[in-house]
Biopython code that builds the backbone (N, CA, C, O; Angstrom):
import numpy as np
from Bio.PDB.StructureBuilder import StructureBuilder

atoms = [
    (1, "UNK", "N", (87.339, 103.722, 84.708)),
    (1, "UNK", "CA", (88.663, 103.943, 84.174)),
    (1, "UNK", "C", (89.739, 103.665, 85.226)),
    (1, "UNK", "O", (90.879, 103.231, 85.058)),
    (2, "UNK", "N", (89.007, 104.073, 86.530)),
    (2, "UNK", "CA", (90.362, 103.787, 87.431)),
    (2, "UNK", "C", (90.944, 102.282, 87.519)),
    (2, "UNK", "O", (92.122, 101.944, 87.636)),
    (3, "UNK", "N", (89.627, 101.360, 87.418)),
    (3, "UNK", "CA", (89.818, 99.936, 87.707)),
    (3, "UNK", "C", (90.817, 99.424, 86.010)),
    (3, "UNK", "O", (91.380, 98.330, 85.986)),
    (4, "UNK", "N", (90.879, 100.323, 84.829)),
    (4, "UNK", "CA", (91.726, 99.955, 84.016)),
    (4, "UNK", "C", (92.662, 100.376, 83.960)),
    (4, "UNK", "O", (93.196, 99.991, 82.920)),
    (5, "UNK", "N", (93.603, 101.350, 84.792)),
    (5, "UNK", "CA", (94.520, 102.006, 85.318)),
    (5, "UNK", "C", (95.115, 101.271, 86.122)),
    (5, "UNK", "O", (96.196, 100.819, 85.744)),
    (6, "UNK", "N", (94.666, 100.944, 87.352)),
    (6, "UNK", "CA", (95.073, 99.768, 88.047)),
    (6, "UNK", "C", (95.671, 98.509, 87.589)),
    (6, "UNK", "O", (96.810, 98.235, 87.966)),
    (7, "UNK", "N", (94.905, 97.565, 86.671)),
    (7, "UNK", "CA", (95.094, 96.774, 86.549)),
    (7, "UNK", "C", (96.550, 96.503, 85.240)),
    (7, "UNK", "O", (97.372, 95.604, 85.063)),
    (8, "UNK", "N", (96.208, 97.985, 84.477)),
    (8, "UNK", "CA", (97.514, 97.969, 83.414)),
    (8, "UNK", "C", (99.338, 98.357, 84.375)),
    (8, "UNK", "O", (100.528, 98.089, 84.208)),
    (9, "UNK", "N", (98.453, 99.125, 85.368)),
    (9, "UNK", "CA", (100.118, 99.391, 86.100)),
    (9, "UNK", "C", (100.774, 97.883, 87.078)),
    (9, "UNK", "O", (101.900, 97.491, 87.385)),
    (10, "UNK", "N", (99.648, 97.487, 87.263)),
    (10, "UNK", "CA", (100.083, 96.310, 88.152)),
    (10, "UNK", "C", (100.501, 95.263, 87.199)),
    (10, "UNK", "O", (101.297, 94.388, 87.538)),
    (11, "UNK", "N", (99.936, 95.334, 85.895)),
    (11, "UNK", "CA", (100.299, 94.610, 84.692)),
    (11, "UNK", "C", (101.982, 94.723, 84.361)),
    (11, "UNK", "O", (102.874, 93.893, 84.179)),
    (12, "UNK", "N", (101.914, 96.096, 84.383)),
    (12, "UNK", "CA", (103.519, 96.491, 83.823)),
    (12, "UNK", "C", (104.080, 96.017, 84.999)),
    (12, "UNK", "O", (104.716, 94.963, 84.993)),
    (13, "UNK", "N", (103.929, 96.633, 85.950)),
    (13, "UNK", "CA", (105.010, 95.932, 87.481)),
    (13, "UNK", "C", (105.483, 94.192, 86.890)),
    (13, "UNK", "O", (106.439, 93.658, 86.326)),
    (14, "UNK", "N", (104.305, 93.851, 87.375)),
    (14, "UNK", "CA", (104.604, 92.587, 87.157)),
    (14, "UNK", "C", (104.855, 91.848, 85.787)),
    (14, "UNK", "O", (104.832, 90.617, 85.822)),
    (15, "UNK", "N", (105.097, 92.487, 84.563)),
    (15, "UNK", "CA", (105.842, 92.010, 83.820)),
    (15, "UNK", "C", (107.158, 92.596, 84.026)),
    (15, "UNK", "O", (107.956, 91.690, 83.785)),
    (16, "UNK", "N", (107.712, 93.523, 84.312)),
    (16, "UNK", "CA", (108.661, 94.182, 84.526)),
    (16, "UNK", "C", (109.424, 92.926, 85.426)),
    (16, "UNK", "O", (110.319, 92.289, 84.870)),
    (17, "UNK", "N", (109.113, 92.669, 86.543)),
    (17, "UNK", "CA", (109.399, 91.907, 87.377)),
    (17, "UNK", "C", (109.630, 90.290, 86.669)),
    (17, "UNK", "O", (110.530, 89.551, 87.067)),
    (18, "UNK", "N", (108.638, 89.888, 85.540)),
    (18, "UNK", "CA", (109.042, 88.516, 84.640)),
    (18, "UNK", "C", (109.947, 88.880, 84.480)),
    (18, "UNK", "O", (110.845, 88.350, 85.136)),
    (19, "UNK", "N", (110.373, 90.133, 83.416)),
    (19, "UNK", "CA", (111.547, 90.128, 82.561)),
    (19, "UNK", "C", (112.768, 90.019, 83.602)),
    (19, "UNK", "O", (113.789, 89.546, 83.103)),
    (20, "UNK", "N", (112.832, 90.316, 84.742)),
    (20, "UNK", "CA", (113.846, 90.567, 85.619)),
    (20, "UNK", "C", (113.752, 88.956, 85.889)),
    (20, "UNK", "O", (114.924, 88.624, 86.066)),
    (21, "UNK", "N", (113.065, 87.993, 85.986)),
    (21, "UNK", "CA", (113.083, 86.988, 86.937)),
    (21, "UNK", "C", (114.118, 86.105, 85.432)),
    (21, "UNK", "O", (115.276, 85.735, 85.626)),
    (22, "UNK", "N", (113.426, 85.924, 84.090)),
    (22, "UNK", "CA", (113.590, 85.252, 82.919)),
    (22, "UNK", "C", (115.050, 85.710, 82.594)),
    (22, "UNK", "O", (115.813, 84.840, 82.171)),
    (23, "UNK", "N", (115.592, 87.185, 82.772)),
    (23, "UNK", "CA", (116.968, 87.293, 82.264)),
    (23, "UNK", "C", (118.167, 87.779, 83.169)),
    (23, "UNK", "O", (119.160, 88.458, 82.906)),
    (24, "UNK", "N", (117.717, 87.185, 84.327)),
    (24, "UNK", "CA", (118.989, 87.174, 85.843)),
    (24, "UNK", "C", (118.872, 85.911, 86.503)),
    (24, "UNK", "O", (117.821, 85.272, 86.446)),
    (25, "UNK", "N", (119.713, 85.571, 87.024)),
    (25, "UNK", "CA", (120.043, 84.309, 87.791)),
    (25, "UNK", "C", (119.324, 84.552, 89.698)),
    (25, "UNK", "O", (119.652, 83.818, 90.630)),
    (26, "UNK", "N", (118.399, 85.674, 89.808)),
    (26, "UNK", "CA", (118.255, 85.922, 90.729)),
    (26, "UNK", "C", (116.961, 85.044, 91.012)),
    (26, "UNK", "O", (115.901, 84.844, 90.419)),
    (27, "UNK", "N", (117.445, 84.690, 91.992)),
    (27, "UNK", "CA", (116.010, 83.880, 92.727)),
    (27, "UNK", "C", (114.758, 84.754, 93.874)),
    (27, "UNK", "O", (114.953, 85.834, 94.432)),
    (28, "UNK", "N", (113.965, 84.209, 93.934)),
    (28, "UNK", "CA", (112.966, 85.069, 93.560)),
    (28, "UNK", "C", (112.567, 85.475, 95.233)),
    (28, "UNK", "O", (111.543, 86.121, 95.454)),
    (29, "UNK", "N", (113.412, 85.063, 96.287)),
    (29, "UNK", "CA", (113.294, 85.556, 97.482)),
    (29, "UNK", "C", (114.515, 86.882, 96.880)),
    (29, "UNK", "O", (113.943, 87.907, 97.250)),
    (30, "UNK", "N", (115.178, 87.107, 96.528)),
    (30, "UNK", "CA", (116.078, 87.996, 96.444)),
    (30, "UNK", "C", (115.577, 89.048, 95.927)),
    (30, "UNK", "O", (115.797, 90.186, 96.341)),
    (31, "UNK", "N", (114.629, 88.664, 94.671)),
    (31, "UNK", "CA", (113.893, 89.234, 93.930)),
    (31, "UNK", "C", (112.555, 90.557, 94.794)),
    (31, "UNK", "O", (112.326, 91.749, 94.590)),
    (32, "UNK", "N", (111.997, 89.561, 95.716)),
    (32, "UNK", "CA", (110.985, 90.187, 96.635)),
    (32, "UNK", "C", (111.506, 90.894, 97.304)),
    (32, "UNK", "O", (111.006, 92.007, 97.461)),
    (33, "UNK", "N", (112.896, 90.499, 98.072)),
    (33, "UNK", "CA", (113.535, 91.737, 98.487)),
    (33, "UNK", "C", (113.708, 92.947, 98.175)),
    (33, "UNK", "O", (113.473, 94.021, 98.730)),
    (34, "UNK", "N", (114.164, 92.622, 97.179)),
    (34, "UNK", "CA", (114.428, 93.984, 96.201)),
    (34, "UNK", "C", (113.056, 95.059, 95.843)),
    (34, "UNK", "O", (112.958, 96.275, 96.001)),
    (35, "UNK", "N", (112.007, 93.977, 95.262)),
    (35, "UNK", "CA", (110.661, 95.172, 95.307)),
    (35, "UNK", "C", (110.650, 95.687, 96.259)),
    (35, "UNK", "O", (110.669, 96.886, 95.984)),
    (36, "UNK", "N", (110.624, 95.519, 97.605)),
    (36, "UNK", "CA", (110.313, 96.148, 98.434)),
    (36, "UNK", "C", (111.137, 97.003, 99.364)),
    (36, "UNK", "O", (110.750, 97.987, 99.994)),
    (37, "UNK", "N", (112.135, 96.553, 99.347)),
    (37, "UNK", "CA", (113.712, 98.135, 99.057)),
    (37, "UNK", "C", (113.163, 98.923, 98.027)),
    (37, "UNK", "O", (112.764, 100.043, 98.347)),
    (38, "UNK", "N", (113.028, 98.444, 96.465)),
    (38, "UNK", "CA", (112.733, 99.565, 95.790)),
    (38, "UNK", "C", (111.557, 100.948, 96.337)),
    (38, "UNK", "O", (111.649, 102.171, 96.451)),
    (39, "UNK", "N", (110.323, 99.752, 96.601)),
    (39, "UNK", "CA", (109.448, 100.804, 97.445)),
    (39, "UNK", "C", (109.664, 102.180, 98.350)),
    (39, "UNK", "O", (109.285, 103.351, 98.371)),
    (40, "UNK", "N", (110.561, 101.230, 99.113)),
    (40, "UNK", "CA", (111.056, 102.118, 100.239)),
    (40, "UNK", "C", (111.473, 102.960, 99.729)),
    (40, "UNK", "O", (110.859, 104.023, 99.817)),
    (41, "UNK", "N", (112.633, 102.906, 99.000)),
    (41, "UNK", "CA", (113.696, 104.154, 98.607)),
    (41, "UNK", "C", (112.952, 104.725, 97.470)),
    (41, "UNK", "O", (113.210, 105.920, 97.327)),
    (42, "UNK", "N", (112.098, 104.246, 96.602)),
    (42, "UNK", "CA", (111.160, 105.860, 95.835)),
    (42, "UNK", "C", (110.004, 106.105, 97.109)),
    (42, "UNK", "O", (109.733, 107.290, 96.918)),
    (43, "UNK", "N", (109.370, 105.774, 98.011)),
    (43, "UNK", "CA", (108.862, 106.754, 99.128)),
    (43, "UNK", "C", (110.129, 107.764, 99.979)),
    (43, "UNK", "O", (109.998, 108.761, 100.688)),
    (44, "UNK", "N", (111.078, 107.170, 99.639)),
    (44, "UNK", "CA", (111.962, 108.277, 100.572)),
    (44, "UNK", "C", (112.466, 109.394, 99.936)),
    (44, "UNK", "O", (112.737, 110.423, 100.556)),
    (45, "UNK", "N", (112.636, 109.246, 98.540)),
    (45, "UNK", "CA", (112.892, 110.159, 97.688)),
    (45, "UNK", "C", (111.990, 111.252, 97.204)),
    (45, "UNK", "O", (112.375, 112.304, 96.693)),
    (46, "UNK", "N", (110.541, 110.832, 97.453)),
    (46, "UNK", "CA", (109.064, 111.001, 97.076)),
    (46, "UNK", "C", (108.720, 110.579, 95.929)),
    (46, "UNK", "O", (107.859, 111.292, 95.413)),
    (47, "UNK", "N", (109.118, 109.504, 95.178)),
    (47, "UNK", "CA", (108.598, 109.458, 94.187)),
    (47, "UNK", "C", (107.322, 108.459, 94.329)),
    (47, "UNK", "O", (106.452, 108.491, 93.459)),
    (48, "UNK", "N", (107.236, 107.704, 95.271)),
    (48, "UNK", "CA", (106.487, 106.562, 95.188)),
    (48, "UNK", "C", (104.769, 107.138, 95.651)),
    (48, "UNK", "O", (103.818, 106.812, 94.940)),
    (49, "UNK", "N", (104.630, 107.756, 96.547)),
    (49, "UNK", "CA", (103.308, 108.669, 97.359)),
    (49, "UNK", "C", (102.034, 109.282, 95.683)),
    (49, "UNK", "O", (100.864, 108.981, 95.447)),
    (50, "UNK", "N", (102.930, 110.100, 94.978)),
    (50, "UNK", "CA", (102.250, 110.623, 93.827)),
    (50, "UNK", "C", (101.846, 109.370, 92.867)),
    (50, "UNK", "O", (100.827, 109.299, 92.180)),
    (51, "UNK", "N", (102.664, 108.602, 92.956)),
    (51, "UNK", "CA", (102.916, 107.742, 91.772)),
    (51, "UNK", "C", (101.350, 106.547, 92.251)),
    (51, "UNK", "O", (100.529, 106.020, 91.501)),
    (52, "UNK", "N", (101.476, 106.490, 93.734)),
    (52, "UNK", "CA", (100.745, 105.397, 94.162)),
    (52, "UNK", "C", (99.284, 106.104, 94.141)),
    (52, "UNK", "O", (98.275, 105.405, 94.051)),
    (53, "UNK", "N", (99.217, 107.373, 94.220)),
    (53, "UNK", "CA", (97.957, 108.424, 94.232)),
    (53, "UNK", "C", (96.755, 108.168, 92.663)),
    (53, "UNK", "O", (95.589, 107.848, 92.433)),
    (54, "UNK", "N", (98.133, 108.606, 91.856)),
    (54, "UNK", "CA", (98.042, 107.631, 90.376)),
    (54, "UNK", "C", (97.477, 106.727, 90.127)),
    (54, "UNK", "O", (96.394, 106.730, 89.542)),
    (55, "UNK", "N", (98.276, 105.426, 90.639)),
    (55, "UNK", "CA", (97.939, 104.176, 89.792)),
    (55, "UNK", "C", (96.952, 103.502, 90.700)),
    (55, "UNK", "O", (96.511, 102.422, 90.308)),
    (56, "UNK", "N", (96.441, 104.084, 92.128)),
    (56, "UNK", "CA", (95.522, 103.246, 92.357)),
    (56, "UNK", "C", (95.924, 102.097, 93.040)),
    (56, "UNK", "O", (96.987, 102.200, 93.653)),
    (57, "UNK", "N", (95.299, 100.954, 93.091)),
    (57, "UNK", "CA", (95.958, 99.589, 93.514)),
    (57, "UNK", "C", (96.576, 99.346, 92.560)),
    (57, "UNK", "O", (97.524, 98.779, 93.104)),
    (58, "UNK", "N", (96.775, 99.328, 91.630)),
    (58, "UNK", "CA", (97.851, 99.321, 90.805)),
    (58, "UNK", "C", (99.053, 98.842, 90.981)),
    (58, "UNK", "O", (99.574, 97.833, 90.505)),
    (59, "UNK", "N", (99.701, 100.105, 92.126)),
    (59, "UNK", "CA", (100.791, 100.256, 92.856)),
    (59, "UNK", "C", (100.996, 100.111, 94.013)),
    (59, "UNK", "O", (102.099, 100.437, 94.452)),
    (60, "UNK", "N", (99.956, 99.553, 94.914)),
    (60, "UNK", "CA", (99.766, 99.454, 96.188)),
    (60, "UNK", "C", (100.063, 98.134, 96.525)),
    (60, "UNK", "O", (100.789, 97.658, 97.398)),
    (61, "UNK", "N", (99.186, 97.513, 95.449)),
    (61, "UNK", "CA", (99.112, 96.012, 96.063)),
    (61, "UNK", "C", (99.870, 95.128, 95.149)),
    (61, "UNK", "O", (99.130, 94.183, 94.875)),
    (62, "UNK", "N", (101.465, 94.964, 94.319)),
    (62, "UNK", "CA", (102.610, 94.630, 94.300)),
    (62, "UNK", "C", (103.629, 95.166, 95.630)),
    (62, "UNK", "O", (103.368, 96.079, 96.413)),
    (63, "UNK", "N", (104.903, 94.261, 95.606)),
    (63, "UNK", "CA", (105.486, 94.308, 96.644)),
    (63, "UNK", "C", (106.212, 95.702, 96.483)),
    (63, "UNK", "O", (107.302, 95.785, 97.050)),
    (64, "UNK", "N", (105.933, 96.387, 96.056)),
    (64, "UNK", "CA", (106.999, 97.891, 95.770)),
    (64, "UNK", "C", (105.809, 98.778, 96.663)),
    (64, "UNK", "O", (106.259, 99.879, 96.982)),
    (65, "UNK", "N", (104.345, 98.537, 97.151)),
    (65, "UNK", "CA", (103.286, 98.941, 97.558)),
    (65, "UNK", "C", (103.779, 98.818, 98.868)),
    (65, "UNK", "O", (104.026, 99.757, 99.624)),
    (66, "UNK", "N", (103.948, 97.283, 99.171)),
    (66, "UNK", "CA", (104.545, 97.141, 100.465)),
    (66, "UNK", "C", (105.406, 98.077, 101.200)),
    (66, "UNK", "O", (105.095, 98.935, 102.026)),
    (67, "UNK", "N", (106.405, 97.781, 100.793)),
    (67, "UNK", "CA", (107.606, 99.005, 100.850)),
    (67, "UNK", "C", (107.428, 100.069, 100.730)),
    (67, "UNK", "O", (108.352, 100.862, 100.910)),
    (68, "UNK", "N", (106.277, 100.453, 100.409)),
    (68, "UNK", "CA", (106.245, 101.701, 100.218)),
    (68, "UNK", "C", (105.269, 102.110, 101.923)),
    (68, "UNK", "O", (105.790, 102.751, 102.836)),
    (69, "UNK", "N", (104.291, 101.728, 101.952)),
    (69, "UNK", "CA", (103.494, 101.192, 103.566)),
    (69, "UNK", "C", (104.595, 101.007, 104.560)),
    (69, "UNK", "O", (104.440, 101.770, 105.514)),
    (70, "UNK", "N", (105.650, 100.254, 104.655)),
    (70, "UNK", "CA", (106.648, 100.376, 105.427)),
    (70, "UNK", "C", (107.464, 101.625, 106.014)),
    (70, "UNK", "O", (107.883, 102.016, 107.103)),
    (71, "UNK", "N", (107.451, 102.052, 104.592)),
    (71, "UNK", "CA", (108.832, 103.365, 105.014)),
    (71, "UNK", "C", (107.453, 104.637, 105.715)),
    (71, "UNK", "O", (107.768, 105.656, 106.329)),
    (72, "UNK", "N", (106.204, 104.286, 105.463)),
    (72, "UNK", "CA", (105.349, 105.226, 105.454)),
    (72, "UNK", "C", (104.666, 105.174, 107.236)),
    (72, "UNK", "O", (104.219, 106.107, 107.904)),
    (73, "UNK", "N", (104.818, 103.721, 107.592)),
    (73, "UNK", "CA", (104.684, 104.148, 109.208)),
    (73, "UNK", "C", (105.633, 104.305, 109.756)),
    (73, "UNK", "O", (105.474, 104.835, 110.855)),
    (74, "UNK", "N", (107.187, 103.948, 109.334)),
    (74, "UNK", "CA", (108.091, 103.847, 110.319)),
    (74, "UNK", "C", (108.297, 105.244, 109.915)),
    (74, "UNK", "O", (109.440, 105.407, 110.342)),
    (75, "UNK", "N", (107.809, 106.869, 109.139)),
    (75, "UNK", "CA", (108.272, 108.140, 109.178)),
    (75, "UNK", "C", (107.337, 108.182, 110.186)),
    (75, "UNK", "O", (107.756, 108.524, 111.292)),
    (76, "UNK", "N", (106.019, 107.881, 110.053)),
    (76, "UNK", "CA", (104.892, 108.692, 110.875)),
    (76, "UNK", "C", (105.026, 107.835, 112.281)),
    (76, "UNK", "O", (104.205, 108.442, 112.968)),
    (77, "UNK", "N", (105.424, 107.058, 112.913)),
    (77, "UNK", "CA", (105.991, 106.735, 113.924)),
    (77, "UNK", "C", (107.439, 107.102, 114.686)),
    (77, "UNK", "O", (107.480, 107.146, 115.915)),
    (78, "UNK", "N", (108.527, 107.341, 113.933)),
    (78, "UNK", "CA", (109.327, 108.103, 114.274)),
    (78, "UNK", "C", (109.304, 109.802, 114.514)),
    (78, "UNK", "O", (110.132, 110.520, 115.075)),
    (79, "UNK", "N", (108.033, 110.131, 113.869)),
    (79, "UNK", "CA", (107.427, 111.736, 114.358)),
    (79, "UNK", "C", (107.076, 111.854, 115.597)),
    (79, "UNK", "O", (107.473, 112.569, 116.517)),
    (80, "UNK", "N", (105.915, 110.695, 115.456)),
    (80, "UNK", "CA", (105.639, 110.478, 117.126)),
    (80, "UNK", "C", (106.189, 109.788, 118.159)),
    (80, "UNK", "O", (105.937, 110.249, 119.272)),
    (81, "UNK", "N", (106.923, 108.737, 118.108)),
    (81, "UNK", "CA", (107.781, 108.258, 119.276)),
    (81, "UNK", "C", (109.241, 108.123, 119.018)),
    (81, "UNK", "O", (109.804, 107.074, 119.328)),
    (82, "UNK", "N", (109.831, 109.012, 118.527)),
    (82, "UNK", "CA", (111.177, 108.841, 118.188)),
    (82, "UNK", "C", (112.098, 108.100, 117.575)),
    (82, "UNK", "O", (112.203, 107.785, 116.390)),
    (83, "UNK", "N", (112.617, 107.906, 118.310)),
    (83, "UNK", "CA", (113.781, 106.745, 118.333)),
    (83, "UNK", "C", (112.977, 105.212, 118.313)),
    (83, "UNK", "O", (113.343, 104.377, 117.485)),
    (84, "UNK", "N", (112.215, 104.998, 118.973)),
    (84, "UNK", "CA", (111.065, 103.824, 118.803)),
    (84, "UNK", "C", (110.365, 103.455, 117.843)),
    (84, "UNK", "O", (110.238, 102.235, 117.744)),
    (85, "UNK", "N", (109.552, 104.457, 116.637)),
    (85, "UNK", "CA", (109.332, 104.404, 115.687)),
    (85, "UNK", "C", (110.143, 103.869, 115.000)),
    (85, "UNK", "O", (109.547, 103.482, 113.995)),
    (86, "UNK", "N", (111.254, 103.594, 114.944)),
    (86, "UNK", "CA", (111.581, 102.852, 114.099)),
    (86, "UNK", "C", (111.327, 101.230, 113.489)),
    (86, "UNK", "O", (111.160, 100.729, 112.377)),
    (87, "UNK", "N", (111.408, 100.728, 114.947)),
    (87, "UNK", "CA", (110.732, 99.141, 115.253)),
    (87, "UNK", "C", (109.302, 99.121, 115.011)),
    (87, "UNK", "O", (108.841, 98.213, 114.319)),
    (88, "UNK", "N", (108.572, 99.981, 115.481)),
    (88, "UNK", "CA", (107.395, 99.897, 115.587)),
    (88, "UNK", "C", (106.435, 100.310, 114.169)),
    (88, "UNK", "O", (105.678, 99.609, 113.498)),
    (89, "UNK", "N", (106.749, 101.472, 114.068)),
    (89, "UNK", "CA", (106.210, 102.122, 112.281)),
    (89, "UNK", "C", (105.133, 101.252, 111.533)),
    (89, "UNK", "O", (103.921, 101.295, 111.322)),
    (90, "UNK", "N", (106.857, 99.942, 111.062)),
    (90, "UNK", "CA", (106.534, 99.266, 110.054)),
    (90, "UNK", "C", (105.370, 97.899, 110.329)),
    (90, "UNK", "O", (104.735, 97.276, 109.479)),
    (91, "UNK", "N", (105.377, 97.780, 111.366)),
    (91, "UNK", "CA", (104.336, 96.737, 112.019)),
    (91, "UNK", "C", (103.090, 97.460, 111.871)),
    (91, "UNK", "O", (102.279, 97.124, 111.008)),
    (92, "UNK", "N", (102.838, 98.653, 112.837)),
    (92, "UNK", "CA", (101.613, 99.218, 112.936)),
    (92, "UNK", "C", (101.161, 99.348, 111.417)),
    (92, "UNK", "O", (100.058, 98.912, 111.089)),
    (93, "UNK", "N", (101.764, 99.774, 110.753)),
    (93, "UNK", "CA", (100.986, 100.353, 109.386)),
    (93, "UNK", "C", (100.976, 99.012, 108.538)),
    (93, "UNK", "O", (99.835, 98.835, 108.112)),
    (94, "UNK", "N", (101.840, 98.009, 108.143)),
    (94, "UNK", "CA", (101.034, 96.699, 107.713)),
    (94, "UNK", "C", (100.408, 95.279, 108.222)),
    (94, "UNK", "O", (100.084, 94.268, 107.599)),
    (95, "UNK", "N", (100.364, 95.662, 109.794)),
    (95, "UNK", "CA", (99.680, 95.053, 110.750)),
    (95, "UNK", "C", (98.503, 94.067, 109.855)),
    (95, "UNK", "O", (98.607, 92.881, 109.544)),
    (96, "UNK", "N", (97.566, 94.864, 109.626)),
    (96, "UNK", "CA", (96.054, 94.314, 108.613)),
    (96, "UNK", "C", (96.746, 93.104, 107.654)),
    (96, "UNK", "O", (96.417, 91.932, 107.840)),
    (97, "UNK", "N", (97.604, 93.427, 106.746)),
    (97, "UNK", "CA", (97.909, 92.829, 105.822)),
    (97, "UNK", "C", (98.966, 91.597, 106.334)),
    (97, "UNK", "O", (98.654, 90.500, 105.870)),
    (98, "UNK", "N", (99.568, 91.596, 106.776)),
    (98, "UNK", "CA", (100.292, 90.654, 107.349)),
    (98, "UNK", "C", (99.419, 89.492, 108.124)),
    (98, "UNK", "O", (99.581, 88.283, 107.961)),
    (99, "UNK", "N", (98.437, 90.125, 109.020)),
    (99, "UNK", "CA", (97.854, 89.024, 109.811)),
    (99, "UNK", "C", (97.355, 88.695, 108.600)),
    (99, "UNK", "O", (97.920, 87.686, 108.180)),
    (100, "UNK", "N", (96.007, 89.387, 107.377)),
    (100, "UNK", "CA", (95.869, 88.284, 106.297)),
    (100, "UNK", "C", (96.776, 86.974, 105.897)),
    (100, "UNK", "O", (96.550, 85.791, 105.642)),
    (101, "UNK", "N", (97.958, 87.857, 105.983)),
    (101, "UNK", "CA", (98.395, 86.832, 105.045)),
    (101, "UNK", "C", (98.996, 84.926, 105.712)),
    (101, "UNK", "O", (99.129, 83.813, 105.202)),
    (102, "UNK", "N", (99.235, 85.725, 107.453)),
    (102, "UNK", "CA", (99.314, 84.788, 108.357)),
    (102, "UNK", "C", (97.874, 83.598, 107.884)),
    (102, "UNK", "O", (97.880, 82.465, 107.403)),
    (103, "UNK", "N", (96.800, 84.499, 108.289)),
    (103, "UNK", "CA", (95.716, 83.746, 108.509)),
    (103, "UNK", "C", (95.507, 83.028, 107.590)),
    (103, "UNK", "O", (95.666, 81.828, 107.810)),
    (104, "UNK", "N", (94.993, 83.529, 105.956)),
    (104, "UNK", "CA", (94.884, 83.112, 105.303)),
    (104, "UNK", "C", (95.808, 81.390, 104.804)),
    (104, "UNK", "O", (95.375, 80.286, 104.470)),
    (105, "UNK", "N", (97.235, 81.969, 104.995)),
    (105, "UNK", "CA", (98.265, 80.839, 103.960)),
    (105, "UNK", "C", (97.882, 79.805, 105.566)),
    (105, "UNK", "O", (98.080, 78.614, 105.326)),
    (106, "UNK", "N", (97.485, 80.011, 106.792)),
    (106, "UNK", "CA", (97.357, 78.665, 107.577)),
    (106, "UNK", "C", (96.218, 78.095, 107.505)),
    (106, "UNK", "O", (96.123, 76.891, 107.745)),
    (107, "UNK", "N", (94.971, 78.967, 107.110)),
    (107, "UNK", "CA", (93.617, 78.232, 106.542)),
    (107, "UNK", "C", (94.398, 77.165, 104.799)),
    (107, "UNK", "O", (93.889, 76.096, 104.462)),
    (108, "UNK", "N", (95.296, 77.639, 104.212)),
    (108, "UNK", "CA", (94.864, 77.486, 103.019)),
    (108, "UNK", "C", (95.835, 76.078, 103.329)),
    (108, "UNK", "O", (95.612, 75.142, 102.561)),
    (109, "UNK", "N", (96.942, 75.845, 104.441)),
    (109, "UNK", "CA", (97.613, 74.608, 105.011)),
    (109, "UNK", "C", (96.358, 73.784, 105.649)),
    (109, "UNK", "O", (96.556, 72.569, 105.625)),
    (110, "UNK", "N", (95.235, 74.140, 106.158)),
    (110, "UNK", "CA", (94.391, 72.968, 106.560)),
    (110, "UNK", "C", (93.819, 72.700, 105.698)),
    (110, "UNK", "O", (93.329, 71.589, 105.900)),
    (111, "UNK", "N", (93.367, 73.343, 104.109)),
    (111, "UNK", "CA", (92.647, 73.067, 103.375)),
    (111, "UNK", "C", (93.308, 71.841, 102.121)),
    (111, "UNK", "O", (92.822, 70.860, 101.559)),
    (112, "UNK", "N", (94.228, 72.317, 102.095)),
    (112, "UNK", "CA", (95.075, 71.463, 100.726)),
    (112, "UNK", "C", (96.580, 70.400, 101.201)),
    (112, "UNK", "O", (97.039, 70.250, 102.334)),
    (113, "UNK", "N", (96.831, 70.094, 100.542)),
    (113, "UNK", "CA", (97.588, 69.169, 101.251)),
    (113, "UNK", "C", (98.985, 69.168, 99.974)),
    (113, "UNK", "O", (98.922, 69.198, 98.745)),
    (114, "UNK", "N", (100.311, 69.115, 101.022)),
    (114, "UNK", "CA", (101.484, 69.702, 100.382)),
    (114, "UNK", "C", (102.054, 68.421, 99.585)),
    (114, "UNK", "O", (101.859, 67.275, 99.989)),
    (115, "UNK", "N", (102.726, 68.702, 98.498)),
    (115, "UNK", "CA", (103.220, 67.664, 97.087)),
    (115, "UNK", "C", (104.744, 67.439, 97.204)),
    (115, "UNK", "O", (105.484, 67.396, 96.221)),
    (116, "UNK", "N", (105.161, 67.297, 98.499)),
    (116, "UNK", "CA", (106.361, 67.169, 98.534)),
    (116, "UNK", "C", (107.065, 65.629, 97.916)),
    (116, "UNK", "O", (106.672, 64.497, 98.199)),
    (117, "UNK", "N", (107.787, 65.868, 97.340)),
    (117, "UNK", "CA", (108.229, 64.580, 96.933)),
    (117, "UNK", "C", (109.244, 63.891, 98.342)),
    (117, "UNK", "O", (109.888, 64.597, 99.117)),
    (118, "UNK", "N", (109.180, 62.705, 98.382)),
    (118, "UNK", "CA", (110.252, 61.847, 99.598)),
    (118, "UNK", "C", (111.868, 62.126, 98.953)),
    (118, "UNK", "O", (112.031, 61.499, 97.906)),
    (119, "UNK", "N", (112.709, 62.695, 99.251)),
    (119, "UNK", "CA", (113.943, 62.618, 99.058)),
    (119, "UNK", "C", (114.770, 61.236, 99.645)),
    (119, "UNK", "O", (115.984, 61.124, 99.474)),
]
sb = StructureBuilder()
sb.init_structure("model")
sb.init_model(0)
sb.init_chain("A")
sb.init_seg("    ")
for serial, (resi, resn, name, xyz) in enumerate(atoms, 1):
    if name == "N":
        sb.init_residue(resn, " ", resi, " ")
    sb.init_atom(name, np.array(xyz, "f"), 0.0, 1.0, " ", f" {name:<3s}", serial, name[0])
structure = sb.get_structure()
């Protein structure tokens, strides 16, 4: 049941997120921004911690998950090193995921080859 929990909340996110892309003029780096501000600010409020307890990956692994991992090392780093935690937090705690995504998208540049048209 959990794995159909998951997959319906990450469902809704991300239609939620179509409907936003299909009826605003917002482009979709602006767009990613925004999930992941949103994140932040329901972990700061607490809404996001219970919610993510909930849905599982669901809610973790859309960009509102992100943001939410962000605001979540840069508190528990600013407990422990102050004023420093701030810079630091958000690295340490999505460290893992970031190098994926480094690694991965430069394996996936030696593997395939880009469709740019000649201007």
């Amino acid at each position: 049941m959990e794995y159909v929990l998951s997959f319906v909340v990450g469902g809704v996110i991300c239609a939620l997120v179509q409907i936003l892309m299909d009826n605003t003029k917002l482009q979709p780096g602006r767009i990613m921004v925004l999930l992941v501000c949103s994140g932040a600010v329901l972990s700061a409020v607490g809404v996001y911690a219970p919610f993510k307890e909930w849905a599982g990956a669901g809610a973790s692994i859309p960009l509102t998950g992100f943001g939410h991992t962000l605001f979540e090392g840069v508190k528990k780093a600013v407990d422990e090193s102050g004023f420093l935690g701030i810079f630091k937090g958000g690295f340490t705690a999505s460290a893992v995921g970031i190098s994926a995504a480094l690694i991965f998208g430069y394996l996936a540049s030696l593997v395939f080859k880009s469709k740019m048209k000649d201007s």
